[in-house]
C-alpha positions in Angstrom: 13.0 -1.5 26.1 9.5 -2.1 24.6 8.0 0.2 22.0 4.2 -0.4 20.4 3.4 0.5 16.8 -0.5 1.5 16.0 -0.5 0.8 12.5 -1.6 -1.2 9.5 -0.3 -4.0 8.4 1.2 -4.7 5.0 0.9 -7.6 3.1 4.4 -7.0 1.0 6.4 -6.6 4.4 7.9 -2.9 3.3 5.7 -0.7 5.3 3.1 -0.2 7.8 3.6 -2.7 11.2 6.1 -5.1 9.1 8.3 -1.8 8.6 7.6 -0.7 12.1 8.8 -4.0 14.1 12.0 -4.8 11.7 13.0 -1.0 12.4 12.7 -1.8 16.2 14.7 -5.1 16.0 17.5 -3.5 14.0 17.9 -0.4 16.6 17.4 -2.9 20.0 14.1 -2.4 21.2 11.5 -4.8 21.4 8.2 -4.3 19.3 4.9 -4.5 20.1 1.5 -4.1 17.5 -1.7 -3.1 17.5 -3.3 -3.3 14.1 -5.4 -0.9 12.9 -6.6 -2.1 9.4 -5.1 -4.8 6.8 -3.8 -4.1 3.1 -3.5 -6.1 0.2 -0.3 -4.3 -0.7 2.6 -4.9 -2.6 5.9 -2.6 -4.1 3.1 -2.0 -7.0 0.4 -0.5 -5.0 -2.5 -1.2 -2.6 -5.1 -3.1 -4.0 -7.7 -2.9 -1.1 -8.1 -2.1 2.7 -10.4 -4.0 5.4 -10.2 -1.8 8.8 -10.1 -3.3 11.3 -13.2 -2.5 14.1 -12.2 0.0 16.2 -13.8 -1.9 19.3 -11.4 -4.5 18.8 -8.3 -2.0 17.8 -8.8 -0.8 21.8 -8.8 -4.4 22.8 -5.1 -4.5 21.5 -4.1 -1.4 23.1 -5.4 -2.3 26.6 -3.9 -6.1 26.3 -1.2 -4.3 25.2 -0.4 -1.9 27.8 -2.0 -3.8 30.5 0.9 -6.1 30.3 3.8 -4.8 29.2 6.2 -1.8 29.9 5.7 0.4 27.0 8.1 2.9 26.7 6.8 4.7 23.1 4.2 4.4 20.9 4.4 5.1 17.0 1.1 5.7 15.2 1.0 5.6 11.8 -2.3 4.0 9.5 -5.3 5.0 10.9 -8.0 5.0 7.8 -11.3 5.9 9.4 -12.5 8.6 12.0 -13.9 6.0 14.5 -10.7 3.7 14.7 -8.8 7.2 15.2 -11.4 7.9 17.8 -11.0 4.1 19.5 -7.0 4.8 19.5 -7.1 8.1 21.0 -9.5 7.7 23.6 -7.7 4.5 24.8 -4.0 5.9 24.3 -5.8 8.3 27.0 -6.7 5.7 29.5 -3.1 4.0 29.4 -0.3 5.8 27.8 -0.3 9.1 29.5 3.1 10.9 29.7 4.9 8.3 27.2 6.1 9.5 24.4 4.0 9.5 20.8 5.5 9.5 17.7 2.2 10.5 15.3 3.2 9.8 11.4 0.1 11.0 9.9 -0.2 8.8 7.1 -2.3 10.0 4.2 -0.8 8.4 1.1 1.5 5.3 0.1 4.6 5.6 -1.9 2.3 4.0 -4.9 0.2 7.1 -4.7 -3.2 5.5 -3.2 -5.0 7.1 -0.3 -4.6 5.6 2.9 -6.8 8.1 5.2 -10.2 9.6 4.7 -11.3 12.6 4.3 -13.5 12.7 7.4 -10.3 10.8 9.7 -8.3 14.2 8.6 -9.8 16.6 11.2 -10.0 14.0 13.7 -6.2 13.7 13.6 -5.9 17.3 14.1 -8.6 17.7 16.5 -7.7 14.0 18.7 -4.2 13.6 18.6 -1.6 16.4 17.5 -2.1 18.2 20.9 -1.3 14.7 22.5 2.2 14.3 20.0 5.3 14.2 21.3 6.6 14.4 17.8 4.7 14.9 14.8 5.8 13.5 11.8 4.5 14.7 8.5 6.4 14.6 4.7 5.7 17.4 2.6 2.3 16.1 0.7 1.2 15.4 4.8 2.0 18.5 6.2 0.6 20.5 3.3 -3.0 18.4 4.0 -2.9 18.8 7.6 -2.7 22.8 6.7 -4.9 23.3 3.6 -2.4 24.7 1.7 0.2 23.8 -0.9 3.0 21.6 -1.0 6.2 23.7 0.5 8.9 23.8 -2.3 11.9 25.4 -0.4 13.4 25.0 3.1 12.1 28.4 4.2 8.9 27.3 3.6 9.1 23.8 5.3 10.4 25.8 8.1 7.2 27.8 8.2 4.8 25.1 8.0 6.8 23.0 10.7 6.1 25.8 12.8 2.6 26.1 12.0 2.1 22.7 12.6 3.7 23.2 16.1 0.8 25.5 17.1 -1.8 23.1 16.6 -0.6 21.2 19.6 2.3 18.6 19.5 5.8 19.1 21.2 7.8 18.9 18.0 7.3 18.8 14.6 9.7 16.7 12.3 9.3 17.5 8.4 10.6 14.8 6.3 11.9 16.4 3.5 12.3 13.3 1.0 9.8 14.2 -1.5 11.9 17.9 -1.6 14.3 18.1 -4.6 18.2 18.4 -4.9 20.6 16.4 -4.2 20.8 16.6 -0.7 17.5 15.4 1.8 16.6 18.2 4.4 14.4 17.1 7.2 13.9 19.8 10.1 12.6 19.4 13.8 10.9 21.7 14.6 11.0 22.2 19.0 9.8 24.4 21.4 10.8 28.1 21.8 11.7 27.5 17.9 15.0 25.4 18.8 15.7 24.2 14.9 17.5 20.9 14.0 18.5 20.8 10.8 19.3 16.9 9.8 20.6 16.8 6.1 22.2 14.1 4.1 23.1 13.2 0.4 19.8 11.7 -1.7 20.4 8.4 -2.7 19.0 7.8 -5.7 16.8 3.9 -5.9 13.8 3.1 -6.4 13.4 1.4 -3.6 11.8 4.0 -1.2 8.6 2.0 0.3 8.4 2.4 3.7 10.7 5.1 4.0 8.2 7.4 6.4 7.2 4.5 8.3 11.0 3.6 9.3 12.1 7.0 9.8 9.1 7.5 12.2 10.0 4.3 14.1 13.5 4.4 14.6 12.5 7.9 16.2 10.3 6.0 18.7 12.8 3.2 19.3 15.2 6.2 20.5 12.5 7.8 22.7 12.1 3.9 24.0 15.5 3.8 25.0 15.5 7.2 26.7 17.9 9.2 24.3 17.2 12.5 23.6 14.7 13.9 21.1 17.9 15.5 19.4 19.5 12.0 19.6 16.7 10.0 18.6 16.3 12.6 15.8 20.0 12.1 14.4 19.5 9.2 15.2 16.5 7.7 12.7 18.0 10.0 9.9 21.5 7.8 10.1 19.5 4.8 10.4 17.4 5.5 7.1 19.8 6.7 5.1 21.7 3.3 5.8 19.1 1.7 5.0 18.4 3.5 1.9 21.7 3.3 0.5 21.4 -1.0 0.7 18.1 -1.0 -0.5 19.5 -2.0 -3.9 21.1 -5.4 -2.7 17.6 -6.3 -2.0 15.3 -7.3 -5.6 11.8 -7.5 -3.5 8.9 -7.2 -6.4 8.7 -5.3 -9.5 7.8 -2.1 -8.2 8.9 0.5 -5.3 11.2 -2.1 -3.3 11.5 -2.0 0.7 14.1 -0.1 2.3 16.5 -2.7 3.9 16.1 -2.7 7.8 18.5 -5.4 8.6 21.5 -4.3 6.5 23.9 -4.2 9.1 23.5 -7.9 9.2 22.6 -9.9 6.1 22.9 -9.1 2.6 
């Protein structure tokens, strides 16, 4: 089975494409990448972008897809409007009816920006309707609405379902910036079918990458043709594996990686 990430890449190996293709390995599908902008990034923060030019972004897509038998596509870094624009216009030409897995990322877990302003209603306008899932956290999903953060399950609820009338399939909110001592995340589905995935918060400070692995082990189990309910379940057990080693890994000095491989190596 072959999934494609649509992503940046990340210098420090914890997020972005690195995060994407080591969460693919570890759950049996084989990755594939098309990168959409490079980071000088570490655990400490992003010290500068260089987008890649959207001309060349399609190039990867078509070699991509021209050639191999993509079976889901995760999108996560886009930056700019017209490398959002390249992507979705392309995705068009040669990925109808597979799955998408859209993680609108807006912000790393350092805190700096990762999309522009002006990219924000292209990723409402371009591709939600064309999600299979849409994968916002809380910070995300309050953007993509123009309203404030939701600070109770109720409310996550609400905006999930908001989010589903703009266009994509399903709606999975990540609760992990939430509080308590348990992490809520709900898919939101069609004819308002609710999963509610919840498990204990593990408490480390190594949470980099988190978003980007949750939203690829979703697409690794659309690749392998499980349900969304499955794939859903899941991503959430994968993570919160991977959370729960991230402390046997010491990777820099500030928010470590999450460890992808640590059903295999210590």
């Amino acid at each position: 089975m072959i999934a494609v990430t649509i992503a940046g890449s990340d210098s420090g190996g914890g997020a972005g494409i690195q995060a994407d293709l080591k969460t693919f390995s570890a759950l049996g599908v084989y990755g594939a990448s098309v990168i959409t902008a490079l980071t000088a990034q570490n655990t400490r923060g992003v010290q500068a972008i260089h987008d890649v030019d959207p001309d060349f972004v399609a190039r990867q897509i078509e070699s991509v897809f021209t050639d191999l038998d993509v079976r889901a596509v995760k999108i996560g870094m886009l930056s700019r409007a017209p490398v959002l624009a390249a992507v979705a216009e392309t995705l068009a030409r040669h990925a109808a009816g597979l799955p998408l897995v859209l993680d609108p990322v807006m912000v790393a877990t350092s805190g700096d920006r990762l999309l522009a302003d002006d990219a924000v209603e292209a990723l409402r306008g371009k591709l939600l309707p064309h999600a299979a899932v849409l994968t916002p956290n809380l910070p995300e999903a309050a953007v993509l609405l123009g309203e404030g953060i939701a600070e109770t399950e109720a409310a996550m609820l609400d905006q999930g379902r908001r989010l589903l009338a703009l266009g994509p399939r399903a709606v999975l909110m990540k609760g992990g910036h939430a509080a308590g001592p348990m992490s809520v995340d709900l898919l939101v589905g069609p004819d308002d079918r609710i999963l509610r995935l919840e498990g204990p918060r593990i408490a480390t400070r190594n949470t980099h990458g988190t978003g980007c692995t949750l939203s690829a082990a979703l697409a690794a189990g659309l690749a392998r043709s499980l349900t969304l309910t499955d794939a859903a379940q899941q991503a959430k057990a994968y993570l919160s594996a991977a959370l729960a080693a991230s402390d046997r890994l010491r990777i820099g000095h500030g928010n470590g990686p999450v460890h992808h491989f640590h059903a295999w190596w210590n």
